[in-house]
DRENSEZA-573315 format. One record per atom (N, C-alpha, C): residue in three letters; z, x, y. Coordinates in pm, whole numbers, padded with zeros to 5 digits, always signed. Atoms other than C-alpha are relative to their C-alpha. Layout:
N
alaZXY ...
This chain:
346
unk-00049-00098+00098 unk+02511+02373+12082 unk+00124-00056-00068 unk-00118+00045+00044 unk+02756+02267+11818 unk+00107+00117-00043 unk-00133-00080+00002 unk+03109+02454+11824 unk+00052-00023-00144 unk-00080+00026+00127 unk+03216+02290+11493 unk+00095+00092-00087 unk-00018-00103+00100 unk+03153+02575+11262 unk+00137+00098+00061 unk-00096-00098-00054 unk+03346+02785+11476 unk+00153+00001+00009 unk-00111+00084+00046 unk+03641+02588+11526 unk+00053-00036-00071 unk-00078+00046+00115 unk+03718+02567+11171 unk-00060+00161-00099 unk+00031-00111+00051 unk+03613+02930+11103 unk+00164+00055+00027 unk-00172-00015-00047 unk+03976+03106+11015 unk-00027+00144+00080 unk+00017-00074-00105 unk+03996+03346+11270 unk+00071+00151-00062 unk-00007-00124+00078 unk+04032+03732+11196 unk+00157+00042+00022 unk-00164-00056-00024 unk+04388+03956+11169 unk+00009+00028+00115 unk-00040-00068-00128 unk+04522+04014+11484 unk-00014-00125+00112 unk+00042+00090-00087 unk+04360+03729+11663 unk+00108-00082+00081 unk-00138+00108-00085 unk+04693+03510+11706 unk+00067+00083+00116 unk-00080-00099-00126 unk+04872+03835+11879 unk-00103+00021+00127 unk+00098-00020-00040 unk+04577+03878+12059 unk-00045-00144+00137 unk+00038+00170-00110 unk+04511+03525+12231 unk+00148-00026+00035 unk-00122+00044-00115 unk+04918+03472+12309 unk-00039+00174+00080 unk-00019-00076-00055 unk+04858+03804+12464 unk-00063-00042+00118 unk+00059+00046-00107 unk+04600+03688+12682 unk+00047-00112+00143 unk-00052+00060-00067 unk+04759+03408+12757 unk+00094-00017+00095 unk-00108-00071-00088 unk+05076+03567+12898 unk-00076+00071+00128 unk+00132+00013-00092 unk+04801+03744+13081 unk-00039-00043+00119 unk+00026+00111-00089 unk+04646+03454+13240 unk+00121-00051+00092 unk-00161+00047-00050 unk+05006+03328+13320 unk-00014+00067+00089 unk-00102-00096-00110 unk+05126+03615+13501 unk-00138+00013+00134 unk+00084-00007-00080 unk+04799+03668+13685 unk+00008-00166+00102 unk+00034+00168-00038 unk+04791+03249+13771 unk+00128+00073+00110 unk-00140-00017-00105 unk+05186+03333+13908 unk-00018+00115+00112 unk+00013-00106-00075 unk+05058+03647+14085 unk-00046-00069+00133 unk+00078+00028-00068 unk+04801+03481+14263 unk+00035-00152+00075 unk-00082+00056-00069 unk+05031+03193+14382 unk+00074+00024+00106 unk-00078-00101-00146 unk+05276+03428+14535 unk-00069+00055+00072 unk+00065-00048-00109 unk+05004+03579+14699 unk-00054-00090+00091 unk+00044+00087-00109 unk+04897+03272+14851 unk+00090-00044+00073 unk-00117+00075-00114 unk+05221+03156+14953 unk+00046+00127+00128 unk-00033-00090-00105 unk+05308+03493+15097 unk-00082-00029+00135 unk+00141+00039-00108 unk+04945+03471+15300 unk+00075-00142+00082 unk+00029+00094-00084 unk+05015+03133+15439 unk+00183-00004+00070 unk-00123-00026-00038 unk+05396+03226+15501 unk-00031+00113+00139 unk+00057-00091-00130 unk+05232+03518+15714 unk-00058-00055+00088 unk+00090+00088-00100 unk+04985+03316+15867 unk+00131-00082+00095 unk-00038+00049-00061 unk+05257+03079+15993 unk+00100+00072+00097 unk-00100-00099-00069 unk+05497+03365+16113 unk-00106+00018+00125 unk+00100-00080-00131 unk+05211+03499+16326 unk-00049-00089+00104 unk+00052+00084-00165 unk+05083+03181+16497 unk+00141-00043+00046 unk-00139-00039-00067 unk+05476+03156+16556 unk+00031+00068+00070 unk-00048-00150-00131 unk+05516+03511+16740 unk-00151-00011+00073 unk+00078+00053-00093 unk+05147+03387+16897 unk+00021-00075+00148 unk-00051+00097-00065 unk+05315+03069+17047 unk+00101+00055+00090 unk-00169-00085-00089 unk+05667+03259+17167 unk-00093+00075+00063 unk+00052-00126-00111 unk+05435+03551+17315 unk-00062-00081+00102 unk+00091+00102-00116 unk+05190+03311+17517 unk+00076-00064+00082 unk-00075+00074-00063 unk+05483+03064+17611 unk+00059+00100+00131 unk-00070-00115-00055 unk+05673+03402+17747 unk-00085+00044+00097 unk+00060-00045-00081 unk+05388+03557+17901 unk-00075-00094+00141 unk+00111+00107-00140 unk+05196+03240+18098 unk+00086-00100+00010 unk-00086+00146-00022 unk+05475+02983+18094 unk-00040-00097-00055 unk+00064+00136+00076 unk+05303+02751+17888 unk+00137-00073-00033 unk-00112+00054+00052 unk+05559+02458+17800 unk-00030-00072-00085 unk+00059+00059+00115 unk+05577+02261+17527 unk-00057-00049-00024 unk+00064+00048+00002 unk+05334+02038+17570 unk-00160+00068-00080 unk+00093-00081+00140 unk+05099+02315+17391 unk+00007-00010-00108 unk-00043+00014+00155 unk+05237+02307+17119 unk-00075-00166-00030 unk+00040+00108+00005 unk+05134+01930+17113 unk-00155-00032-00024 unk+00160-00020-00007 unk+04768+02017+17199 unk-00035+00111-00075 unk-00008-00112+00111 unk+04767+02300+16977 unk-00022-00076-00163 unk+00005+00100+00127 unk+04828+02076+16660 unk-00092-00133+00012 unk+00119+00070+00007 unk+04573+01800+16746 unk-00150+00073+00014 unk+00119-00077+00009 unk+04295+02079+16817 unk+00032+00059-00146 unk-00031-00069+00136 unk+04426+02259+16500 unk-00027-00071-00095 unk+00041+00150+00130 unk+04418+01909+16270 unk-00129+00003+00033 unk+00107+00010+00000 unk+04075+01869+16410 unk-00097+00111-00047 unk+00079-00084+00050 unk+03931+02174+16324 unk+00083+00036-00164 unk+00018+00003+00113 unk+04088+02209+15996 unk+00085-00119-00063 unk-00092+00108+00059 unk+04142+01842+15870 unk+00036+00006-00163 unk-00069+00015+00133 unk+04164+01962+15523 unk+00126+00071-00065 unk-00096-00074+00035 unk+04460+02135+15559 unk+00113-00060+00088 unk-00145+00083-00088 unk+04855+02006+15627 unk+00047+00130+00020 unk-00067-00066-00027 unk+05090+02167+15778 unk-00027+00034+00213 unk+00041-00042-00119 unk+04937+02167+16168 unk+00086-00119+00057 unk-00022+00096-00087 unk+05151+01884+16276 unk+00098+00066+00139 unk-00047-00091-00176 unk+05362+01940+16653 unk+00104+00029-00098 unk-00157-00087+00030 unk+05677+01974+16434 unk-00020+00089-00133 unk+00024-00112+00080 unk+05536+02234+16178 unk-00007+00109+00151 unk+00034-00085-00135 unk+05433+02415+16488 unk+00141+00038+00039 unk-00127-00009-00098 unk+05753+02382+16662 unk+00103+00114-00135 unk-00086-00078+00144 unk+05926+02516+16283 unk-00100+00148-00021 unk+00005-00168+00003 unk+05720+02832+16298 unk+00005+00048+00144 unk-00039-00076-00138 unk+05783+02916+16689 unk+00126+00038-00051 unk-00185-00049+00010 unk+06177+02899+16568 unk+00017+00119-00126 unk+00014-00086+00098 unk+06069+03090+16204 unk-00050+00127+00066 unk+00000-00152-00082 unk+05929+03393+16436 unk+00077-00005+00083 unk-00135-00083-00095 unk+06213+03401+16700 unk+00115+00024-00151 unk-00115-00033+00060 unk+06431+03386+16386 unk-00003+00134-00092 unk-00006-00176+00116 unk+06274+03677+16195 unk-00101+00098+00129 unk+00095-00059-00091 unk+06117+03902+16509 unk-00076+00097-00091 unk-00014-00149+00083 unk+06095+04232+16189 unk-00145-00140-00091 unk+00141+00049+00089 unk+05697+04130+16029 unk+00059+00046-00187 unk-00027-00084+00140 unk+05863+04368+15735 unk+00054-00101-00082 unk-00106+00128+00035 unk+06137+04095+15679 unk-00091-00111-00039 unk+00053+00108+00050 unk+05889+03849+15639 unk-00105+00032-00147 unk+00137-00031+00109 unk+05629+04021+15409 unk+00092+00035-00106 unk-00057-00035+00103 unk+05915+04180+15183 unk+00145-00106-00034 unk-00086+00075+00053 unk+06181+03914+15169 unk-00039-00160-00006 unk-00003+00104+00014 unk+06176+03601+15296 unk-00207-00083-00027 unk+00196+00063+00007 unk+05741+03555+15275 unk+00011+00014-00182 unk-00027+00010+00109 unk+05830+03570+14892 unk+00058-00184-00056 unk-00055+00180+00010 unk+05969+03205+14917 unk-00058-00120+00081 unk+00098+00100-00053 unk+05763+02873+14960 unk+00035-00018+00133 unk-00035+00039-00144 unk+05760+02732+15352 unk+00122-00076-00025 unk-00040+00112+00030 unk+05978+02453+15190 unk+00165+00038-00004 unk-00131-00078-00029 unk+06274+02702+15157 unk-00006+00064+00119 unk-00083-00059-00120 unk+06273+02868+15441 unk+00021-00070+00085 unk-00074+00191-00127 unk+06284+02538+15651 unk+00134-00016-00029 unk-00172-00004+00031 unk+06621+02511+15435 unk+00069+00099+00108 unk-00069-00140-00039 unk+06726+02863+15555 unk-00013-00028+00134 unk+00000+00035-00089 unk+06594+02786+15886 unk+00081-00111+00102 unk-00113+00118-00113 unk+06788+02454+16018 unk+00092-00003-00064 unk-00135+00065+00034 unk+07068+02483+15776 unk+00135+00149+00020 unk-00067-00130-00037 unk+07193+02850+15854 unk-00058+00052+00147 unk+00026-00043-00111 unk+07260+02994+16158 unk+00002+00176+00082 unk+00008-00154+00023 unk+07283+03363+16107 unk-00104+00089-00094 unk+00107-00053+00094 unk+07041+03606+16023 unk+00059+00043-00107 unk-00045-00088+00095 unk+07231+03814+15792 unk+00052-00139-00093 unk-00057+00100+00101 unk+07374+03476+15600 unk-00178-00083-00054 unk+00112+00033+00024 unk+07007+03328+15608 unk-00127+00139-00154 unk+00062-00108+00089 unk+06901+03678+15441 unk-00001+00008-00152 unk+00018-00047+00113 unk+07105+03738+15176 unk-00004-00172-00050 unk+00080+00095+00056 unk+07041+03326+15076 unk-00156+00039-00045 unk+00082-00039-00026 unk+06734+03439+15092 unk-00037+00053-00159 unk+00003-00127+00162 unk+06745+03711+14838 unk+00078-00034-00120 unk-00077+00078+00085 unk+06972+03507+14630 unk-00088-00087-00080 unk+00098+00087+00062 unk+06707+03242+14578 unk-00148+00042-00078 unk+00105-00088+00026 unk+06438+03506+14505 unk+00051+00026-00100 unk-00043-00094+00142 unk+06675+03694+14236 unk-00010-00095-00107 unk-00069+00088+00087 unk+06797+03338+14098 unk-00117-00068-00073 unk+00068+00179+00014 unk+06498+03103+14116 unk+00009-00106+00043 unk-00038+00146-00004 unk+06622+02836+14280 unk-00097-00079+00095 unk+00067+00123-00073 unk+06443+02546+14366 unk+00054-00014+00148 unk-00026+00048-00167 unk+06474+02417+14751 unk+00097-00056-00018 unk-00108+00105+00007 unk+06722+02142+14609 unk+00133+00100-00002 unk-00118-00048+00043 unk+06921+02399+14455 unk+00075+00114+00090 unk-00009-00070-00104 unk+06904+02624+14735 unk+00089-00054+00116 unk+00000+00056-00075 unk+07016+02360+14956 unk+00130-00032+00027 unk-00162-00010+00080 unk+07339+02290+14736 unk+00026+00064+00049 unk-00116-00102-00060 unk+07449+02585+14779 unk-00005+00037+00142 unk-00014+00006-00177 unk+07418+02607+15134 unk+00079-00068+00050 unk-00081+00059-00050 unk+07573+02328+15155 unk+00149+00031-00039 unk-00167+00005+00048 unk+07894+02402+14951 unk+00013+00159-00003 unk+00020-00134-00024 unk+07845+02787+15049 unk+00060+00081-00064 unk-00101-00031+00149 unk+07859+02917+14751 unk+00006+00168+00028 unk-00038-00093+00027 unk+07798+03251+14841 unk+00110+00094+00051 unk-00136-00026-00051 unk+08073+03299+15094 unk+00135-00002-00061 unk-00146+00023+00059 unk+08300+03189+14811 unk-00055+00093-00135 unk-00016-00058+00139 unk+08142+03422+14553 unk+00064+00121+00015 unk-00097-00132-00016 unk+08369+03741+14450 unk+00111-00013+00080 unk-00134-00041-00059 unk+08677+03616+14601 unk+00108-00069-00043 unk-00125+00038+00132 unk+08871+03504+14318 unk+00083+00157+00020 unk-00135-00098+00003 unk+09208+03718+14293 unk-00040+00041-00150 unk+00024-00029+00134 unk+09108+03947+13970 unk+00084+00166-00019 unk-00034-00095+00023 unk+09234+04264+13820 unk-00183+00095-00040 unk+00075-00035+00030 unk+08896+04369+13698 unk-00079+00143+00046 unk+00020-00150-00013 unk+08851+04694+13910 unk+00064+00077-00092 unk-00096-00090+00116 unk+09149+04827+13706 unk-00012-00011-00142 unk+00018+00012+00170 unk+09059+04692+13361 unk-00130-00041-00028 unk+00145-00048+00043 unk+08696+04700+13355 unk-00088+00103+00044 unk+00046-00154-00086 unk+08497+05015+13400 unk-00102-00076+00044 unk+00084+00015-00063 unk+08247+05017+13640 unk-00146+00003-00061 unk-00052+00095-00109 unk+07983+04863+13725 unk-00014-00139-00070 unk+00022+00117+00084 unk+08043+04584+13481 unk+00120-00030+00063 unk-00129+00062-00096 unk+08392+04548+13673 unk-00073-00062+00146 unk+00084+00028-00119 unk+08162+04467+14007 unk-00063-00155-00007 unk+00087+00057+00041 unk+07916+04264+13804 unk+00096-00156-00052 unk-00096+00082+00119 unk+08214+04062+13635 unk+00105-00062+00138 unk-00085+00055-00120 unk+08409+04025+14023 unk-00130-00098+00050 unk+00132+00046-00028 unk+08036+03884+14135 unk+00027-00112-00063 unk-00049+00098+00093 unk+08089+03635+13870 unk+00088-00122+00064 unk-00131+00056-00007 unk+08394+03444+13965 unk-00022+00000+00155 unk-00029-00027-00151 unk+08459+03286+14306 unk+00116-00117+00036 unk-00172+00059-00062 unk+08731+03102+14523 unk-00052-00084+00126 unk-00031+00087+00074 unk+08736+02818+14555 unk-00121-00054-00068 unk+00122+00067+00081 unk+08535+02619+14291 unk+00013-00179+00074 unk-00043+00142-00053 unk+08461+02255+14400 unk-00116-00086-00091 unk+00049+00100+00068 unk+08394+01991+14190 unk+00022-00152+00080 unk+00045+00141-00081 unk+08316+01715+14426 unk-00095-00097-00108 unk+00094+00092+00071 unk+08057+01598+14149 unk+00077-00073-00122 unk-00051+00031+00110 unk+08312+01484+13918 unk+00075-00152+00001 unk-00035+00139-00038 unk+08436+01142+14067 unk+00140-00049-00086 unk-00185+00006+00016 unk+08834+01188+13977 unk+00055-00020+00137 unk-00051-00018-00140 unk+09106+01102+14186 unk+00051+00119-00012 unk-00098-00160-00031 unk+09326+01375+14370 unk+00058-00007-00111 unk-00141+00014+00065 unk+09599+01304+14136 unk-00030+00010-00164 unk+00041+00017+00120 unk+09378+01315+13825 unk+00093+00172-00127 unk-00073-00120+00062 unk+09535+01588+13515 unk-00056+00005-00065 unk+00078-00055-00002 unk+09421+01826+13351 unk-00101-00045-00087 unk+00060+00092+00119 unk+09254+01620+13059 unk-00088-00067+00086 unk+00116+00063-00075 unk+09065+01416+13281 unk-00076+00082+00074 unk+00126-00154-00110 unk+08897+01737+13497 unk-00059+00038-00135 unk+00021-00019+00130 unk+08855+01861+13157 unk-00124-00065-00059 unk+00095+00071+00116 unk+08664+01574+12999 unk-00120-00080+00135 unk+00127+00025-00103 unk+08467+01504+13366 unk-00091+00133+00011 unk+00107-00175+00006 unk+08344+01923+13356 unk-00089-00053-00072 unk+00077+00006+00104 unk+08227+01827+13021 unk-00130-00097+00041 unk+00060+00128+00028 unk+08076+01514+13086 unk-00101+00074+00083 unk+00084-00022-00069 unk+07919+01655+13388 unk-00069+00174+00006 unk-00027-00119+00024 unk+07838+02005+13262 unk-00124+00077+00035 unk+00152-00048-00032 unk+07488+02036+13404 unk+00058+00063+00164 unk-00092-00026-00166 unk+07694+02032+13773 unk+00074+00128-00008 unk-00138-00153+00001 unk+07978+02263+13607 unk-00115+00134-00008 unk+00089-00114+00035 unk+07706+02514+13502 unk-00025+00068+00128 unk+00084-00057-00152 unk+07524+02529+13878 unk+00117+00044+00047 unk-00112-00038-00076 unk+07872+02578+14000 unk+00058+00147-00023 unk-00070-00124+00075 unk+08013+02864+13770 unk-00103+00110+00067 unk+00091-00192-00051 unk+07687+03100+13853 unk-00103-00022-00105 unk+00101-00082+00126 unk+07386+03246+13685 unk+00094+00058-00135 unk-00056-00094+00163 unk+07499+03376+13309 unk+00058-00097-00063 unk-00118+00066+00067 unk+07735+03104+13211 unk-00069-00062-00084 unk+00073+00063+00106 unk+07640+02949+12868 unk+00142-00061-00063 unk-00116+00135+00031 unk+07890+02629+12789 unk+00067+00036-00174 unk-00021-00003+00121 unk+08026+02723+12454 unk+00091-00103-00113 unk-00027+00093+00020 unk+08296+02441+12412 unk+00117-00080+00030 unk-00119+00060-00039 unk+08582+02203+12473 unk+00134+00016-00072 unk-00090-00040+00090 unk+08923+02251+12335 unk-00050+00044-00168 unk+00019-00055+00097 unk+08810+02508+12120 unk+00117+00044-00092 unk-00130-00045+00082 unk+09079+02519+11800 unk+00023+00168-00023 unk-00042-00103+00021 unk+09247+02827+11745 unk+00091+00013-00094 unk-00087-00052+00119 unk+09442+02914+11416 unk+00049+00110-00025 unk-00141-00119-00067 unk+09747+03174+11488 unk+00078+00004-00135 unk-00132+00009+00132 unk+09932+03202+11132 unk+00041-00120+00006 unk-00024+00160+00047 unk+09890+02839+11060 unk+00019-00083+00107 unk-00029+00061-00171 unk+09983+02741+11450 unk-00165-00071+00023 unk+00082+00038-00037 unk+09706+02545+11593 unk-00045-00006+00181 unk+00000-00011-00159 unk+09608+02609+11958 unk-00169-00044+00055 unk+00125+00009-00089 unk+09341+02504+12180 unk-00036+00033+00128 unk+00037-00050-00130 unk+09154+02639+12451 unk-00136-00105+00049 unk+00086+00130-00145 unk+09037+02417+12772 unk-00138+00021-00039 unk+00132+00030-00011 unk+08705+02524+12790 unk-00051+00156-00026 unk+00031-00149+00020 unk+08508+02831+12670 unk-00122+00047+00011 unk+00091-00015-00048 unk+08221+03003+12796 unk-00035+00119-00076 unk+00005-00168+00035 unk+08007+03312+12733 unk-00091+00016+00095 unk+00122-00007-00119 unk+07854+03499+13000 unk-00105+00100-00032 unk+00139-00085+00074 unk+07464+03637+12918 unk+00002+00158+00076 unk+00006-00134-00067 unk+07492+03927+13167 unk+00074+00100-00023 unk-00118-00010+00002 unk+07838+03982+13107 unk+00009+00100-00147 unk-00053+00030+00107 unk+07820+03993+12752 unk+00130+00041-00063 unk-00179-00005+00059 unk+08165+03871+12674 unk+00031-00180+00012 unk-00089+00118-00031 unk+08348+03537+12633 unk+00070-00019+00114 unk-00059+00039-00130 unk+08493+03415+12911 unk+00066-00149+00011 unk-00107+00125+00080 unk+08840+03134+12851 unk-00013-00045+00147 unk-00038+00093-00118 unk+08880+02871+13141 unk+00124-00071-00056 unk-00100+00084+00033 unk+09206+02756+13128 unk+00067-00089+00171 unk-00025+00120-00185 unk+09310+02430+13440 unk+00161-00016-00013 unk-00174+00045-00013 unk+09617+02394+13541 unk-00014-00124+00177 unk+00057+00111-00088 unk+09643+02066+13802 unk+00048+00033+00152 unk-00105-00034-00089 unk+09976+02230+14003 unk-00072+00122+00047 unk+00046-00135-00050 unk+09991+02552+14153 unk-00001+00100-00040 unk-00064-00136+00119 unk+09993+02891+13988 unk+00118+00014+00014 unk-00136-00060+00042 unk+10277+03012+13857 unk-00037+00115-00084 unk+00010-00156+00064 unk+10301+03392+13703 unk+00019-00021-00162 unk-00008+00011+00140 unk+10390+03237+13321 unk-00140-00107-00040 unk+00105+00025+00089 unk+10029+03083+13307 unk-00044+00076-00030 unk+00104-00100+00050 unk+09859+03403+13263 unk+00081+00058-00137 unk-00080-00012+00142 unk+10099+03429+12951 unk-00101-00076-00106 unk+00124+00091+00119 unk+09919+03153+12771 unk-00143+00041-00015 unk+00151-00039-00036 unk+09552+03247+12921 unk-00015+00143-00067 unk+00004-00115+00104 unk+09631+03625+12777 unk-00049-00013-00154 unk-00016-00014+00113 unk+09738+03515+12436 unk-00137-00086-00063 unk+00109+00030+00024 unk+09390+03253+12427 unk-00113+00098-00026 unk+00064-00134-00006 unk+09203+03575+12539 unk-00013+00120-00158 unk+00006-00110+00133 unk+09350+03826+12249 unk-00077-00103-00146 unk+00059+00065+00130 unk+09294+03542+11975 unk-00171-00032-00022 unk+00094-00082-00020 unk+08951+03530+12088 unk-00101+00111-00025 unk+00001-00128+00019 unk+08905+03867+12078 unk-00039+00024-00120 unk-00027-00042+00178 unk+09041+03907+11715 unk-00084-00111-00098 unk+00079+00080+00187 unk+08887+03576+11539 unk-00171-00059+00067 unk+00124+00038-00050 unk+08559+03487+11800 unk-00140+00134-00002 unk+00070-00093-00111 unk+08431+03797+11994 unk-00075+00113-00129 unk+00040-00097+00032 unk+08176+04008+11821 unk+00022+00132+00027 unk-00009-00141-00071 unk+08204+04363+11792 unk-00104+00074+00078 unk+00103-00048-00131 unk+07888+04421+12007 unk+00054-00064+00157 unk-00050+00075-00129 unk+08042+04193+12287 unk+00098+00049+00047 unk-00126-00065-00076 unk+08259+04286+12568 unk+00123-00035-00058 unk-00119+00045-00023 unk+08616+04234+12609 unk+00008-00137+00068 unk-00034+00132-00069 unk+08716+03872+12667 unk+00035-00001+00157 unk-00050+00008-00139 unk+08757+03768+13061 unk+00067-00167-00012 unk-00045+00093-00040 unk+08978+03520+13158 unk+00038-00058+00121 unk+00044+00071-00162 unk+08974+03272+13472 unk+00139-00162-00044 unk-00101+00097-00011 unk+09267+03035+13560 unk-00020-00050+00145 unk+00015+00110-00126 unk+09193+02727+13770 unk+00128-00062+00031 unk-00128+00104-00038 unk+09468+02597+13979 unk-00018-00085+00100 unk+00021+00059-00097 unk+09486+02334+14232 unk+00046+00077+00140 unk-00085-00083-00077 unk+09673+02602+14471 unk+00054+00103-00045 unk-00055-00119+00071 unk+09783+02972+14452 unk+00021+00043+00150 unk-00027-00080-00123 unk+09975+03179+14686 unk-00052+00125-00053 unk+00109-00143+00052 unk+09730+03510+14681 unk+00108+00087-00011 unk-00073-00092+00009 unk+10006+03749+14730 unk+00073+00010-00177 unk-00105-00011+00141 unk+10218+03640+14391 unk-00121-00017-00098 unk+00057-00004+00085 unk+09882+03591+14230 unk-00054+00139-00061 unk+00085-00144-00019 unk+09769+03965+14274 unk+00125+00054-00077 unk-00098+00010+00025 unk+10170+04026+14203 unk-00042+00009-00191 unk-00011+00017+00161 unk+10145+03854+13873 unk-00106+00045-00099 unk+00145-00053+00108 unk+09796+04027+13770 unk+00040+00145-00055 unk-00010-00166-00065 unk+09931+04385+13871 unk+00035+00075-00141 unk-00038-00073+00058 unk+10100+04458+13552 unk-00069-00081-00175 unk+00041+00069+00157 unk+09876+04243+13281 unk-00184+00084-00042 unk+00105-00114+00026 unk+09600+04496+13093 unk-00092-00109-00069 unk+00112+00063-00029 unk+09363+04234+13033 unk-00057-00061+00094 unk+00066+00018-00117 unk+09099+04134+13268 unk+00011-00160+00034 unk-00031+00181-00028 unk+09177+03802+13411 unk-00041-00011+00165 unk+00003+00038-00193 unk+09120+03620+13776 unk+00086-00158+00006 unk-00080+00150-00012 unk+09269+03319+13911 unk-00092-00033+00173 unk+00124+00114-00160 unk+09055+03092+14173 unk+00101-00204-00010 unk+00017+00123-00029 unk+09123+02738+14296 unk-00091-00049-00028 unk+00096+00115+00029 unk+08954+02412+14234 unk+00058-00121+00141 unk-00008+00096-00108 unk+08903+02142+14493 unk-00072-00122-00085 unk+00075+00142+00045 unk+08789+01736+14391 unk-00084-00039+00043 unk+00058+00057-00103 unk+08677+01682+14705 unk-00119+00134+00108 unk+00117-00117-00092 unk+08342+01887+14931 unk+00128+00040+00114 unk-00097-00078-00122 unk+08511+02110+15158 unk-00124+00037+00098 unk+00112+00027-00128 unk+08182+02105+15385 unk+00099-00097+00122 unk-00041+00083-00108 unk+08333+02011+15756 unk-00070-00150+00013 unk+00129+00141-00010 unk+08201+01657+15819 unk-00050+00052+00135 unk+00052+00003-00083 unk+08125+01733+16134 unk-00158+00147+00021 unk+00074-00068+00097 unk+07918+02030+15988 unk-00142-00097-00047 unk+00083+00116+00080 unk+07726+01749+15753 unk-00103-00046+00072 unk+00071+00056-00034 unk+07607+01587+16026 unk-00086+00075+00075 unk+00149-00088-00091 unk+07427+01873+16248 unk-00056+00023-00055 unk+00136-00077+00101 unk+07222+01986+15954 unk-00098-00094-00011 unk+00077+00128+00033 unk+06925+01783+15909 unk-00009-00008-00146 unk+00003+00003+00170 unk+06876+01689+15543 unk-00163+00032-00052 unk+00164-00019+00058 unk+06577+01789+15330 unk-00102-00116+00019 unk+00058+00125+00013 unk+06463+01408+15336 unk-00031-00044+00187 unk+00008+00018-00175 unk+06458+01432+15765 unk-00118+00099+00009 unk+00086-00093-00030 unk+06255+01756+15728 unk-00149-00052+00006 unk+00175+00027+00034 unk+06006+01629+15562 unk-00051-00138+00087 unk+00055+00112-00062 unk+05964+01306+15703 unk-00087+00086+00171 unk+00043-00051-00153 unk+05914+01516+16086 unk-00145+00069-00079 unk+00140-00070+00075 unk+05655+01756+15851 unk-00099-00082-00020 unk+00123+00077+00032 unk+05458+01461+15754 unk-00039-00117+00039 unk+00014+00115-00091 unk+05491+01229+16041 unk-00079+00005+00095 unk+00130-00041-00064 unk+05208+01380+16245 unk-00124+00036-00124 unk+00139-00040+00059 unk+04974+01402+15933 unk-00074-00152-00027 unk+00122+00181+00019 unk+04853+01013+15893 unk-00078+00002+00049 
């Protein structure tokens, strides 16, 4: 049968809306039916997990099952991975670590095996394993990116920047806007020394601004580098300027290398109002402003916020990973996991 004619027949009104419709469609159905498989085989492995723990518990079996378990298992289904002794051994520890079936079907069975192995050997608390968990679900994040932040624990450091923002943003965009912002930031990926100023952090963010991005959070959209400012003929520039999508509002980064002092949020204000008056749409929030220092005493930073009616925070910056080393080394790395995962499948 020849298609030709058809293929060069112009196709009726509606047709274009009509076929991307489908296609979205297809999409979402394709993505449906993914997550439903991963959930399924996320269940599946939970269960021959609380299988293994119940049997071991009840008849004393020792590990050596587990061993004979995964060569009868490969043999009867060789077209499928995942039966080696140390998959096995990683869902006995994935059901003692989630005993609640609910927990698995509504949170973490939402995320490939590949993350929760992360969550599994690199956290050691349920409740910190969780909300990762639900973090990577809301965000998207890849295993890598998941992994990051685990390692440089980002969420222990999110919301605890020193801000005024209960008092000068109404709720719950004041919440949404503390969420935002955290303490300390660490730019380990930027390959300055300690001693580097502020021009050089400055022009390494930039350089490396795919790093600065993952660091700042979800929302942040890079807007630019000493952005000029024209004050009644004065010329001013601001460090670095952002806008956040959730937020919607500008948001000034201004670095300082020393330690706070109460007359930077003078300058960071007056960036903020100008801003305001010659950037900030009138659909867009109120400008936020964020002052990086190498060091702040919290008390005089809270002090020096107490009586300034725009919304500002002040967080630290570090050069160097603040991950313990000794930390570093108990975790296994993604590149150990896998090797154990796919060193019983040859």
């Amino acid at each position: 049968m020849n298609d030709h004619p058809i293929a060069l027949t112009q196709p009726p009104a509606g047709y274009a809306d009509w076929l991307a419709e489908l296609k979205a469609r297809i999409h979402r159905a394709q993505q449906h039916a993914t997550l439903a498989v991963n959930r399924e085989l996320v269940l599946l492995y939970w269960q021959i997990g609380q299988d293994i723990l119940t049997r071991q518990a009840a008849q004393g079996w020792g590990a050596k099952v587990i061993e004979r378990l995964a060569h009868d298992l490969r043999n009867a289904f060789p077209e499928m991975k995942g039966f080696s002794r140390a998959n096995l051994m990683y869902m006995r520890a994935f059901a003692e670590a989630w005993p609640d079936e609910q927990i698995v079907q509504q949170a973490v069975g939402q995320l490939p095996w590949g993350h929760n192995l992360v969550l599994l050997t690199r956290l050691k608390q349920p409740e910190q394993r969780l909300a990762y968990a639900q973090a990577a679900i809301e965000q998207g994040w890849s295993r890598n990116v998941l992994n990051i932040h685990i390692e440089t624990r980002l969420l222990e450091r999110t919301g605890k920047a020193v801000t005024n923002f209960a008092e000068r943003l109404p709720p719950p965009g004041s919440d949404l806007a503390r969420e935002s912002l955290k303490d300390p930031y660490l730019f380990d990926f930027l390959n300055v020394g300690k001693e580097a100023d502020e021009r050089e952090i400055e022009s390494a963010l930039v350089e490396h601004i795919t790093h600065f991005l993952l660091e700042l959070g979800a929302g942040f959209a890079f807007v630019g580098r000493q952005v000029l400012l024209d004050v009644g003929g004065d010329e001013f520039f601001i460090d670095l300027l952002f806008y956040h999508l959730k937020l919607r509002c500008y948001v000034v980064i201004e670095l300082k290398t020393g330690k706070f002092k109460p007359e930077h949020l003078g300058q960071l204000g007056f960036y903020m109002t100008a801003v305001d008056k010659q950037i900030k749409h009138e659909l867009d929030n109120a400008t936020i402003g964020l002052l990086l220092c190498k060091s702040k005493n919290k008390v005089v930073a809270e002090y020096a916020l107490g009586d300034k009616t725009q919304p500002m925070g002040i967080a630290e910056y570090k050069l160097v990973e603040a991950l313990p080393e000794n930390l570093k080394t108990n975790l296994p790395s993604i590149e150990q996991i896998e090797r154990e995962l796919q060193g019983d499948e040859a």
